[in-house]
C-alpha positions as CSV (number, residue, x, y, z in Angstrom):
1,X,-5.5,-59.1,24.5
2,X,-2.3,-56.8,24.7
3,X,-1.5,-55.4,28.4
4,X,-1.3,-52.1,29.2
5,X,2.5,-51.1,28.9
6,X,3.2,-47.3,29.0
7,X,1.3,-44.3,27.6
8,X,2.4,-44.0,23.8
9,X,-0.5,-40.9,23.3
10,X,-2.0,-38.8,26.0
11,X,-4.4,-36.2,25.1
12,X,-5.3,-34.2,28.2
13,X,-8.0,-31.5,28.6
14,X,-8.7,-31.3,24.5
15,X,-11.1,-28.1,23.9
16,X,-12.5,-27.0,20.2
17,X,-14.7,-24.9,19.4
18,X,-16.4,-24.1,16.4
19,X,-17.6,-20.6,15.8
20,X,-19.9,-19.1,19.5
21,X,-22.2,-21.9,19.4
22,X,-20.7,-25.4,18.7
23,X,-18.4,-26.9,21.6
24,X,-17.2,-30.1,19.5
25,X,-14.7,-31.9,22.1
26,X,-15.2,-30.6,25.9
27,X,-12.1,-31.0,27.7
28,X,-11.2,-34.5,26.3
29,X,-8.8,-36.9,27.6
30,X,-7.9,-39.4,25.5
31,X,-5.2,-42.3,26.3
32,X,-3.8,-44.7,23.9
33,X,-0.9,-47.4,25.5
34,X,1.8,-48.7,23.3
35,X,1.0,-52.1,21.6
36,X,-3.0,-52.1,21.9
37,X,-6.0,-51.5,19.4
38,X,-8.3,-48.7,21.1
39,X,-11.4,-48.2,19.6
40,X,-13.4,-44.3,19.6
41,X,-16.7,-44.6,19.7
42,X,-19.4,-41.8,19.8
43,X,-22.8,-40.6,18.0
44,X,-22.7,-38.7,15.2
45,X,-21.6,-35.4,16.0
46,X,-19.7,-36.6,19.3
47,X,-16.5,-35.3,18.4
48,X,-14.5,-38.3,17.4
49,X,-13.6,-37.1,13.9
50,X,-12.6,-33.5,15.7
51,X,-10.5,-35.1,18.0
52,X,-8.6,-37.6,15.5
53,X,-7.9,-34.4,12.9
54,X,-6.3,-32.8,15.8
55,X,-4.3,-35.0,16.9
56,X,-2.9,-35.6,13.1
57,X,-2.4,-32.0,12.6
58,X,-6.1,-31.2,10.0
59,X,-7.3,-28.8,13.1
60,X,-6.1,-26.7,15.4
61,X,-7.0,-27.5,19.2
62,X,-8.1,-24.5,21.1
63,X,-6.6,-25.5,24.8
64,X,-5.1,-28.9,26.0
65,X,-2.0,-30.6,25.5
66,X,-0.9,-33.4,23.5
67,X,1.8,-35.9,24.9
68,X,3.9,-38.2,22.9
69,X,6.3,-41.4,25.0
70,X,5.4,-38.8,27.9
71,X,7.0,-35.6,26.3
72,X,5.1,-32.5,25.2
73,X,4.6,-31.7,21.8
74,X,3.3,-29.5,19.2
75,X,1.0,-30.7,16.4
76,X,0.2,-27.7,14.4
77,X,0.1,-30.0,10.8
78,X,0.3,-32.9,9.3
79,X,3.8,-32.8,8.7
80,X,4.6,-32.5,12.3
81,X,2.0,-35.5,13.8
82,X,3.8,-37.8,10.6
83,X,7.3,-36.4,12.2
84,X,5.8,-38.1,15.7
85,X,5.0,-41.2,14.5
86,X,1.3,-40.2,13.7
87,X,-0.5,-41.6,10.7
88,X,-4.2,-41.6,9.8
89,X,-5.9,-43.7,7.2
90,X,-9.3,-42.1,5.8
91,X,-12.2,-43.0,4.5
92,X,-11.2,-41.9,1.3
93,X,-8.2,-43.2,0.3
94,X,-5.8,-40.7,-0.5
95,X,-3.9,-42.6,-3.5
96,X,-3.4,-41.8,-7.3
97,X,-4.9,-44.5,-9.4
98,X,-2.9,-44.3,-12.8
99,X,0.6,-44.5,-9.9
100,X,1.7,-47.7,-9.2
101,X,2.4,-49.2,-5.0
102,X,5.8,-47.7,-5.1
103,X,5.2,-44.4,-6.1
104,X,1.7,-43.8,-4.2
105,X,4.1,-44.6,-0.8
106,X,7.2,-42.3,-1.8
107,X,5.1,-39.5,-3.4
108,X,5.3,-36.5,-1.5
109,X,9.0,-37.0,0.3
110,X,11.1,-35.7,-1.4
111,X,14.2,-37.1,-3.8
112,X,13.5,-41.0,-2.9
113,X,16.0,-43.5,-4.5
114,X,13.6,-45.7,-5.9
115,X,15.6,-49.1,-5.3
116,X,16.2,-48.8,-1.6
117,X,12.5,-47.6,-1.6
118,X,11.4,-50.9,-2.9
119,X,13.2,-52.9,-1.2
120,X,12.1,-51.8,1.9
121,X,8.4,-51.8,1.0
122,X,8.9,-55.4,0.4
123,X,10.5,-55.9,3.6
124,X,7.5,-54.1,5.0
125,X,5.0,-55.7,3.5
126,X,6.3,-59.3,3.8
127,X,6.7,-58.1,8.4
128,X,3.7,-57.4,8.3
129,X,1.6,-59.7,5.9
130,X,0.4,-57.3,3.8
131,X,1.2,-58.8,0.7
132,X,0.8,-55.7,-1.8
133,X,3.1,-55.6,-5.0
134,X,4.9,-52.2,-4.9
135,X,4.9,-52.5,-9.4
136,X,1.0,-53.0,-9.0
137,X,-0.9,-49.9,-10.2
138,X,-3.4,-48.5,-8.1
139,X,-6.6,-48.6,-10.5
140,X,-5.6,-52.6,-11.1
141,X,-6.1,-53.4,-6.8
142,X,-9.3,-53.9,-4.8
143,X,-10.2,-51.9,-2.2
144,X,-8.9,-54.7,0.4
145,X,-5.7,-54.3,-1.5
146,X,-5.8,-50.1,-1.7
147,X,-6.5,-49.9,2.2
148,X,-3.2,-51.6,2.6
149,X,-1.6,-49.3,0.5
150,X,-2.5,-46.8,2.8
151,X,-1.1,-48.6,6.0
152,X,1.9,-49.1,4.2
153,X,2.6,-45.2,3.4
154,X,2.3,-45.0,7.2
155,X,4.6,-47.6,7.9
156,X,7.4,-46.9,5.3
157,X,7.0,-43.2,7.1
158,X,7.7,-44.6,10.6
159,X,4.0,-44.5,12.0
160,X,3.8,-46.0,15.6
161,X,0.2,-44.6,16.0
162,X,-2.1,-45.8,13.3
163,X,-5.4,-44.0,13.5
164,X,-8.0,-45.4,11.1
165,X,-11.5,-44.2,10.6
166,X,-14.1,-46.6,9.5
167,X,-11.5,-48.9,8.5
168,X,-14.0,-51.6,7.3
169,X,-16.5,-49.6,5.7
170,X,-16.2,-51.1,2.0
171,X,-14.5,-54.5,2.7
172,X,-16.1,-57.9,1.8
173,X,-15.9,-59.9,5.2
174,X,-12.7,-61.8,3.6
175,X,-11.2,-58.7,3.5
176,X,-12.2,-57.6,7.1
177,X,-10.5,-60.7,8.6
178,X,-7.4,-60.1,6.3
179,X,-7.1,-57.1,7.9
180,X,-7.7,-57.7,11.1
181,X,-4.8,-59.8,10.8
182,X,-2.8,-57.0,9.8
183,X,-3.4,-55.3,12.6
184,X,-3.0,-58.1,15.1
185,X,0.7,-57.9,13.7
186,X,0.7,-54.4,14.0
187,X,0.1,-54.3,17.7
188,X,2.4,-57.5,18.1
189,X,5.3,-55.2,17.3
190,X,4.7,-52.2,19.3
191,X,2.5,-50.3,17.1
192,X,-1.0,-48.9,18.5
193,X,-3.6,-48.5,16.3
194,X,-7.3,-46.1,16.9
195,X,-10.2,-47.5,15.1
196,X,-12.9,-44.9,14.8
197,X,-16.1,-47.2,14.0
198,X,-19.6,-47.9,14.4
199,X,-19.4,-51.5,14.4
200,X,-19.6,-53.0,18.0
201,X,-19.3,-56.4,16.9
202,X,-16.0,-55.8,15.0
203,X,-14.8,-53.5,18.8
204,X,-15.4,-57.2,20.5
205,X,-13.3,-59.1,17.9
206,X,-10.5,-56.9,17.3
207,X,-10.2,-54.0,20.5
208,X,-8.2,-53.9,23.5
209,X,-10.0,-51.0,24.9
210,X,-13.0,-48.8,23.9
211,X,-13.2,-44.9,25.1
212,X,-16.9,-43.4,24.1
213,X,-17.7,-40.1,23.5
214,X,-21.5,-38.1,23.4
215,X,-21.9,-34.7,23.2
216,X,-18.1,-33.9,22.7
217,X,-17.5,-35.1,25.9
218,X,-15.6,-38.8,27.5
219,X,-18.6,-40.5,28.7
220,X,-17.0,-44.3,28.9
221,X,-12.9,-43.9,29.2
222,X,-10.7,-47.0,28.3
223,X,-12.9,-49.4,29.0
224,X,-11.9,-52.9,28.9
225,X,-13.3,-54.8,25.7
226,X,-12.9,-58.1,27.5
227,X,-14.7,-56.8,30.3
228,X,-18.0,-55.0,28.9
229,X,-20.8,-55.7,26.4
230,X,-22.0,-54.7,22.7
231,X,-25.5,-53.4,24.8
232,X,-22.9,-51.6,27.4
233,X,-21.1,-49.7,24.6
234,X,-24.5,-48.6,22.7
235,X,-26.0,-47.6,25.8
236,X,-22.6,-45.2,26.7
237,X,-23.0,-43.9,23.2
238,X,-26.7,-42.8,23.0
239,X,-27.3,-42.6,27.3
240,X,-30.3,-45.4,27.0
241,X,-30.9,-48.9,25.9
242,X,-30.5,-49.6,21.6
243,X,-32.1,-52.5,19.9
244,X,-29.3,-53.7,17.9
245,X,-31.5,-56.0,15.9
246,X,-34.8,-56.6,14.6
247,X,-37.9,-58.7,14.1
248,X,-38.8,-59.1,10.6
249,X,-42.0,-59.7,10.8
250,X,-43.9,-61.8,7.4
251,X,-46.1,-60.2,4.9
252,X,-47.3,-61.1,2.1
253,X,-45.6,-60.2,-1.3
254,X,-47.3,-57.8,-3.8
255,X,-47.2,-57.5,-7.2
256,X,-43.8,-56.8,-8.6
257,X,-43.9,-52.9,-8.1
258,X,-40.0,-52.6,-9.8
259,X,-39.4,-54.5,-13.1
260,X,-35.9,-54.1,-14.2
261,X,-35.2,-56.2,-17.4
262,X,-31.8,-56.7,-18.9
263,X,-30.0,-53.2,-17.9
264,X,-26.6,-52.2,-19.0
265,X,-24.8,-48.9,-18.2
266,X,-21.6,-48.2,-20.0
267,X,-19.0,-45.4,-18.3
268,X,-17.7,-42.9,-20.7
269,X,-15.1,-45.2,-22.5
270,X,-17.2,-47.5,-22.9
271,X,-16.2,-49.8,-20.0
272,X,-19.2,-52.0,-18.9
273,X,-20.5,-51.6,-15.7
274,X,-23.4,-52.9,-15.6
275,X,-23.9,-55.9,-17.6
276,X,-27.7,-57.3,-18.3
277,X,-29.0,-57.3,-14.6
278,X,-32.7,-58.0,-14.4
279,X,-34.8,-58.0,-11.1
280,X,-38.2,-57.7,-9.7
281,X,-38.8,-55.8,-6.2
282,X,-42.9,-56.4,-4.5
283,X,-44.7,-54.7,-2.6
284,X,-44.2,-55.0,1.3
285,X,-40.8,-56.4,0.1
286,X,-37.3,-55.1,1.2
287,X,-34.9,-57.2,-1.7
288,X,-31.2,-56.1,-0.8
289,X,-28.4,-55.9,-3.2
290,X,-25.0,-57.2,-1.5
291,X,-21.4,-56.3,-3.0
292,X,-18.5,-54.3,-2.2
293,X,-18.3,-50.7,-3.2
294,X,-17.3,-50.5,-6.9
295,X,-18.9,-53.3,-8.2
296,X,-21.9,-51.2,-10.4
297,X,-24.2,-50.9,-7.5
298,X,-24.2,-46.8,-7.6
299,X,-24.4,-47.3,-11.8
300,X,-27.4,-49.4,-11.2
301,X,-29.1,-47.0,-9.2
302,X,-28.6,-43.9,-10.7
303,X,-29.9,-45.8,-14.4
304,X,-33.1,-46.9,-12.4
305,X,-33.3,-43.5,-11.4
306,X,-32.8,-41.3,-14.4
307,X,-29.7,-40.4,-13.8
308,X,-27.2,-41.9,-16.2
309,X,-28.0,-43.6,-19.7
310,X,-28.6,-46.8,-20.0
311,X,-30.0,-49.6,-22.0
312,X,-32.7,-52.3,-20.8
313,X,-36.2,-51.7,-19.2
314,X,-37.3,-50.4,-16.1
315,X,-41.2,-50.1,-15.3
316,X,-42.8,-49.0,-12.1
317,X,-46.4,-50.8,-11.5
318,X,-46.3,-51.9,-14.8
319,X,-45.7,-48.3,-16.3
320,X,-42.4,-48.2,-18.6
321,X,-40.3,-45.5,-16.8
322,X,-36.9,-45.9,-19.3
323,X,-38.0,-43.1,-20.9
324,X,-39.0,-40.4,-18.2
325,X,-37.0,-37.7,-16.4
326,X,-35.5,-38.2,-13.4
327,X,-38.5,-35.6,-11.6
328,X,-41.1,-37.6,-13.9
329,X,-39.9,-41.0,-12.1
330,X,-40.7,-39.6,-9.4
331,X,-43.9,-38.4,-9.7
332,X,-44.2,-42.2,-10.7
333,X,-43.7,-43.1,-7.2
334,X,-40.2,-43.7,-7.0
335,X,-38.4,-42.2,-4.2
336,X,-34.3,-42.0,-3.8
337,X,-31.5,-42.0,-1.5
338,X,-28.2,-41.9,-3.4
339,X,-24.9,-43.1,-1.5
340,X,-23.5,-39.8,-1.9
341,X,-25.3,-37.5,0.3
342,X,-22.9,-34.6,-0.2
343,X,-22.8,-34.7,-4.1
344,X,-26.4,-35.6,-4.9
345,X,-30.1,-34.9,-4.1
346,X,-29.3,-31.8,-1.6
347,X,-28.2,-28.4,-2.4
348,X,-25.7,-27.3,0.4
349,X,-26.2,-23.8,0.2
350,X,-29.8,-23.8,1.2
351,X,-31.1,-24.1,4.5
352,X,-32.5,-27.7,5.9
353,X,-35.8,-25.9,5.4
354,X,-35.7,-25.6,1.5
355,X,-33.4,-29.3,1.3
356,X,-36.1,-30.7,3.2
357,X,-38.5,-29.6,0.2
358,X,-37.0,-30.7,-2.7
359,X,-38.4,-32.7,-5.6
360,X,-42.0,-32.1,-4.0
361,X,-42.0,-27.9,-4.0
362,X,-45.7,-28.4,-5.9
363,X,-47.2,-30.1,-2.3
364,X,-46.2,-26.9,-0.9
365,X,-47.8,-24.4,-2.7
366,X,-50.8,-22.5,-2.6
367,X,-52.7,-20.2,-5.0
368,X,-50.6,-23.1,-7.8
369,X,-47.2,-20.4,-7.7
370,X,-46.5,-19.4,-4.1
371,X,-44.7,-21.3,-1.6
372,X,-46.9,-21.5,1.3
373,X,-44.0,-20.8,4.1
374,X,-46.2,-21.8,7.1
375,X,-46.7,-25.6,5.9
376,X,-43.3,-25.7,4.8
377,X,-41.4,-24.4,8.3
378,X,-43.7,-26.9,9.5
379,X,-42.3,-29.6,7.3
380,X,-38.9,-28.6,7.8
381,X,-39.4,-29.3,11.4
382,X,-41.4,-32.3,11.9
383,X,-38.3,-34.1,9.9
384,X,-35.9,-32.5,12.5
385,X,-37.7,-33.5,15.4
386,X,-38.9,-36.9,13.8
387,X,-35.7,-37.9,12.4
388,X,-33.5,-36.3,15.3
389,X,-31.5,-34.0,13.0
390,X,-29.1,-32.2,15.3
391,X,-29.3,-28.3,13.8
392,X,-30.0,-25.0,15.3
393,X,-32.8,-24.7,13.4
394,X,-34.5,-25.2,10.5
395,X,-32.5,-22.2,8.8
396,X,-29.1,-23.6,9.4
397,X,-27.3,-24.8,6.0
398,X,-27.3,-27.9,4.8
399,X,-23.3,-28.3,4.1
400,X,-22.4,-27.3,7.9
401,X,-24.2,-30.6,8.9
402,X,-22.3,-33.4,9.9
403,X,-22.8,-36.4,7.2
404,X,-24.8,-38.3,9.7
405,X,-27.1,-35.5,10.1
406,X,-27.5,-35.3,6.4
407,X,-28.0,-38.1,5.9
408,X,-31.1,-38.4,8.6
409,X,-32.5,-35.3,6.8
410,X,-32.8,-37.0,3.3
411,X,-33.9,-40.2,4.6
412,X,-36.9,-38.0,6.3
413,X,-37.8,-36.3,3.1
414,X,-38.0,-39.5,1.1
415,X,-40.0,-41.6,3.6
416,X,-42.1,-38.2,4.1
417,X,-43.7,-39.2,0.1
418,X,-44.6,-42.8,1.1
419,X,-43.5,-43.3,-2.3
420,X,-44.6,-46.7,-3.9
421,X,-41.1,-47.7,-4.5
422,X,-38.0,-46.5,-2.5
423,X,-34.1,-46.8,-3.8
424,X,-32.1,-46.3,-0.7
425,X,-28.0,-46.5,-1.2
426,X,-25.9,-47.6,2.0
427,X,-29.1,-45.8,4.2
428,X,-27.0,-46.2,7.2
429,X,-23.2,-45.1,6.6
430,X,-21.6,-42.9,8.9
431,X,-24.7,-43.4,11.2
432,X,-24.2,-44.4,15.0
433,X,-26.3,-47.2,16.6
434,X,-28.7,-45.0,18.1
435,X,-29.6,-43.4,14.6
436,X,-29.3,-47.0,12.7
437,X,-32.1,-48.4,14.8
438,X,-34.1,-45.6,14.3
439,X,-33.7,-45.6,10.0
440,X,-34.3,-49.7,10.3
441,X,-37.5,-48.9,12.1
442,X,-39.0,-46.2,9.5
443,X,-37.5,-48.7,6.8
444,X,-39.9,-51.2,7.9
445,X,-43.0,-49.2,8.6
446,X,-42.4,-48.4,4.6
447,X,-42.5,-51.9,3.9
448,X,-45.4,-52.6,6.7
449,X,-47.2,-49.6,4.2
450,X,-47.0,-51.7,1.4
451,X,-43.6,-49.6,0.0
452,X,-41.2,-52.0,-2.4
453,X,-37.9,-51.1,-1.0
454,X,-34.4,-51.7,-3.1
455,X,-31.8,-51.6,-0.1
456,X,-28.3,-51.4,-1.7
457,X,-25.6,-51.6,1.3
458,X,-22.3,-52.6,1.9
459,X,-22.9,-53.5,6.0
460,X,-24.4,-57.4,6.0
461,X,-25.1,-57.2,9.3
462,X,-28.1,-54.3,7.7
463,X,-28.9,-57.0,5.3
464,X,-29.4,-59.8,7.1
465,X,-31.5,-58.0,9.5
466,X,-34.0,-55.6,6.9
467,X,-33.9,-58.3,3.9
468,X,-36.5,-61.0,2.8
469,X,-34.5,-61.2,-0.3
470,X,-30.7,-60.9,-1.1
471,X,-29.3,-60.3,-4.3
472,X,-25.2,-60.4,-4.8
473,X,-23.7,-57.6,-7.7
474,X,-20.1,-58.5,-8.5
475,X,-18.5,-56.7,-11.3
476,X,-22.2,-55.2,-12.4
477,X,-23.5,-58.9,-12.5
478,X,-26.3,-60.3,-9.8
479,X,-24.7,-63.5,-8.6
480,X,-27.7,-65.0,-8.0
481,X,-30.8,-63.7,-5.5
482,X,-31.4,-65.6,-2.1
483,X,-34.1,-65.8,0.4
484,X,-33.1,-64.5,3.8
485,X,-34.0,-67.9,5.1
486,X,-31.3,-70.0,3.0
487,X,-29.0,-67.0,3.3
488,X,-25.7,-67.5,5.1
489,X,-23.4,-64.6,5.4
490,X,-19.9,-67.1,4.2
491,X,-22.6,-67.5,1.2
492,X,-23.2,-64.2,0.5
493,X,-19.3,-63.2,1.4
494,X,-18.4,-65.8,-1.0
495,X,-20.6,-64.2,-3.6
496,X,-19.2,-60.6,-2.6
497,X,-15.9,-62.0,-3.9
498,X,-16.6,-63.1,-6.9
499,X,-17.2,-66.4,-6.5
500,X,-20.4,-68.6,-8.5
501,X,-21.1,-70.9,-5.6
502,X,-24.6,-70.9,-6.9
503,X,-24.0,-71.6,-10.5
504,X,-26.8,-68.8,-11.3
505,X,-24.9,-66.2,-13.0
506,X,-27.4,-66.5,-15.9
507,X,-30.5,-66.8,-13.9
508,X,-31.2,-63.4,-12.8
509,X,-34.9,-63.0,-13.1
510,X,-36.6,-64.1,-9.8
C-alpha cells in the first residue's frame, strides 16, 4: 500500500442542509493524501454522494472549508473543482455515443487542435494502460472500455483527484481487475483516487484507507485497510453486526411456475436483442441470470412482463400469458422489480403511501369503488417500518427519496403480494450492506413460501449467494444455465464475456 505523503484534499467542518429538516453531512472532515486510493463508505442516505458533489462543484456547501496542496479554495462549480485538479466519474457515464474517443475527451473546451489532442490522448492512454482508441466511436466500446473513456477526459484535463462513484457497478470481473490496474498506475504517479462503493471485498483489494459515514456524520475516519476487517467496516456503517452471506438452505423444486420458450425482442430498428432464449423457473427456486449490463437482460424482462413486444411464449403455471396486459400478468401471479426504479413501476409525484399501492388499488377498497384510507395508511407503514425506508412519513414524495430508499419501498410492495412468480432486476443496487442483507433475507422467505424467483443482477457475489441455478445472457443469448454447485465465478466471468466455455449456446432449455 501507498504511504501517507502530504494532504492533497482536506475537507474540514463540511455542513449541508437540505430544506428545515434534513442535515445530509454534519460537520464532515474528510482527508485524502496524495498517491493513495480512499474508499467512502456509508448507508444509504449517509451523505457520501452529498459530500463528493460538493467537493466537484454539483452543490453548494453551507459552512466548512475546502483545502487543496494546503491552500484555501473556492468550489462554487464544476468548472472551478476541474480547474483544481478535481474530476469525478459517475455512474452514468457522461459520453455521446454516435462521437468517437477523441471528441468525447475534447468536447466542451473550447477551440482544441485536434492533432496535438490526439497525440496526447495516446500518450495518456499508453502511461497509464488504458488502451482506448481515440478513432473508436463510443456506441462501438463496452462498458469496461466507456469507463476508461471517462478517466481519460479527467486525465487529458489535468485531474490529480479522481473521485469515482460505484466504479464497478456494471463490469464483468475481467473488467474489474483491468481496472484496478488502472488505478494502481494512477496512484503510482501521484494521483489519488475516492471510490464511493458498497463493495467491501473490492475496499480490501484495491484501498489504502477507508473513511465511513452514517447519519451524515464521520463515524470510522481513515482507517487503515491493511489494518481492519470486511465485518469491521459493515459494522461502522450500519452501528451493529451484518451477515455478509448466507445459508442457502435445500428445498425441493416445484413445477416449472415460469415457461419462457424461444423469446425474441427486436429494438426499434430492428436490431436483435434478444435472440430465442428459452428457460424454466420452479417453485421454491431462485434461477439467476448473470451478464453485464447491456447484454438484453432489461429487454428480457420487460417482454416477460408486458412491457415491450416480443415474439416466443411465456406461460405462468401453465397459463399462456404472451397475450395479457402488463396488469393482467399480474393478476396472474407475476410480481416485478424493474432495474430502473426512477423510470418504472413508481409515480414520483405521489406520496410513499399511494406508490406503496400500486398495481393492487382493488385489495384496498371497500364498498368495490372507495379506497379504504385506514388499511391503506396502514400498508403504507408496515412497508416503512418492515423494509426500513427512511421517510418522514408516509406522505413524503416518492422522488425526494434517495434511490436506495426507493428501491426498499418497491421491493416491499412486491414481496407484500407473495406473488407466485417474482422478476426482480439488480434487487440490490445502490443498497448498503445493512439493507442487502435484509432484501437477501425476504428474498429467500419468498422462495422458503414456495415463490419462483427470476433474479437478474450484475453483482456475482448476490448470485453466488441467493442462486440454486445460474444462467449467463451475453448479447441476448443464455450461455448455458449452471447449478450453483458446479458454478465457479472464472466460469461464469468467462461466460459474462462472451466466451462458450460450455459449448451450450444451443441448449437453452433446462
Amino acid at each position: 500500500m501507498t504511504p501517507q505523503t502530504h494532504p492533497l484534499l482536506e475537507m474540514r467542518g463540511i455542513v449541508k442542509r437540505f430544506g428545515a429538516g434534513v442535515l445530509a453531512n454534519d460537520h464532515i472532515d474528510f482527508v485524502v493524501v496524495q498517491g493513495e486510493v480512499h474508499a467512502l463508505l456509508g448507508e444509504n442516505g449517509a451523505g457520501k454522494s452529498t459530500l463528493m458533489q460538493i467537493l466537484y462543484g454539483m452543490y453548494q456547501r453551507d459552512a466548512g472549508d475546502i483545502y487543496v496542496d494546503g491552500l484555501p479554495v473556492d468550489i462554487s462549480s464544476v468548472s472551478q473543482a476541474v480547474a483544481h485538479g478535481i474530476g469525478m466519474v459517475h455512474q452514468e457515464f457522461m459520453l455521446v455515443e454516435p462521437f468517437n474517443v477523441l471528441e468525447n475527451v475534447v468536447l466542451g473546451q473550447g477551440r482544441v487542435a485536434l492533432a496535438p489532442a490526439r497525440a496526447r490522448l495516446l500518450a495518456l492512454s499508453a502511461e497509464f494502460g488504458l488502451d482506448v482508441s481515440p478513432d473508436v466511436r463510443v456506441e462501438d466500446l463496452t462498458i469496461g472500455q466507456r469507463q476508461r473513456v471517462e478517466i481519460l477526459k479527467l486525465l487529458f484535463r489535468g485531474a490529480r483527484l479522481l473521485v469515482l462513484d460505484e466504479p464497478t457497478a456494471v463490469l464483468t470481473p475481467t473488467e474489474v481487475n483491468g481496472l484496478f490496474e488502472v488505478l494502481r498506475k494512477l496512484v503510482a504517479r501521484g494521483c489519488s483516487v475516492v471510490i464511493v462503493t458498497h463493495k467491501l471485498q473490492e475496499i480490501r483489494a484495491l484501498a489504502d484507507r477507508v473513511t465511513v459515514l452514517r447519519q451524515g456524520r464521520v463515524v470510522a475516519a481513515g482507517l487503515c485497510v491493511d489494518e481492519t476487517d470486511e465485518a469491521t467496516m459493515a459494522r461502522a456503517m450500519v452501528g451493529r453486526d451484518v451477515l455478509l452471506t448466507v445459508d442457502l438452505p435445500p428445498m425441493a423444486r416445484g413445477e416449472a411456475v415460469l415457461e419462457v420458450r424461444d423469446l425474441c425482442v427486436a429494438s426499434g430498428q430492428g436490431i436483435a436483442l434478444v435472440n430465442g432464449v428459452s428457460l424454466d423457473v420452479r417453485a421454491g427456486e431462485v434461477l439467476a441470470i448473470a451478464g453485464v449490463d447491456g447484454n438484453g437482460q432489461s429487454p428480457f424482462a420487460e417482454a416477460v412482463m408486458g412491457l415491450r413486444p416480443a415474439q416466443g411464449r411465456v406461460s405462468v403455471c401453465g397459463q399462456r400469458v404472451d397475450e395479457l396486459s402488463p396488469g393482467a400478468r399480474r393478476g396472474a401471479g407475476m410480481g416485478y422489480l424493474p432495474a430502473d426504479r426512477r423510470g418504472v413501476g413508481r409515480v414520483m409525484e405521489l406520496s410513499l403511501e399511494a406508490n406503496g399501492l400500486l398495481g393492487q388499488q382493488g385489495e384496498f377498497t371497500r364498498a368495490r369503488y372507495w379506497l379504504s384510507a385506514r388499511r391503506v395508511a396502514a400498508h403504507a407503514e408496515q412497508l416503512i417500518q418492515r423494509f426500513k425506508v427512511r421517510a418522514s412519513s408516509a406522505q413524503q414524495l416518492a422522488g425526494s427519496l434517495s434511490g436506495g430508499n426507493l428501491q426498499k419501498l418497491l421491493l416491499g410492495r412486491e414481496f407484500s403480494r407473495q406473488p407466485r412468480f417474482l422478476l426482480l432486476e439488480q434487487p440490490t443496487r445502490g443498497l448498503d450492506v445493512g439493507a442487502i442483507e435484509s432484501v437477501w433475507g425476504e428474498i429467500l422467505e419468498q422462495r422458503k413460501a414456495g415463490a419462483a424467483i427470476l433474479l437478474i443482477s450484475a453483482e456475482l457475489e448476490e448470485v453466488f449467494n441467493l442462486a440454486d441455478r445460474i444462467a449467463v445472457m451475453y448479447q441476448g443469448r443464455i450461455m448455458g444455465v449452471l447449478d450453483r454447485a458446479s458454478a465457479t465465478m472464472e466460469l461464469v466471468g468467462q461466460m459474462m464475456g462472451g466466451q462458450d466455455v460450455l459449448g451450450t449456446v444451443a441448449e437453452q432449455t433446462p
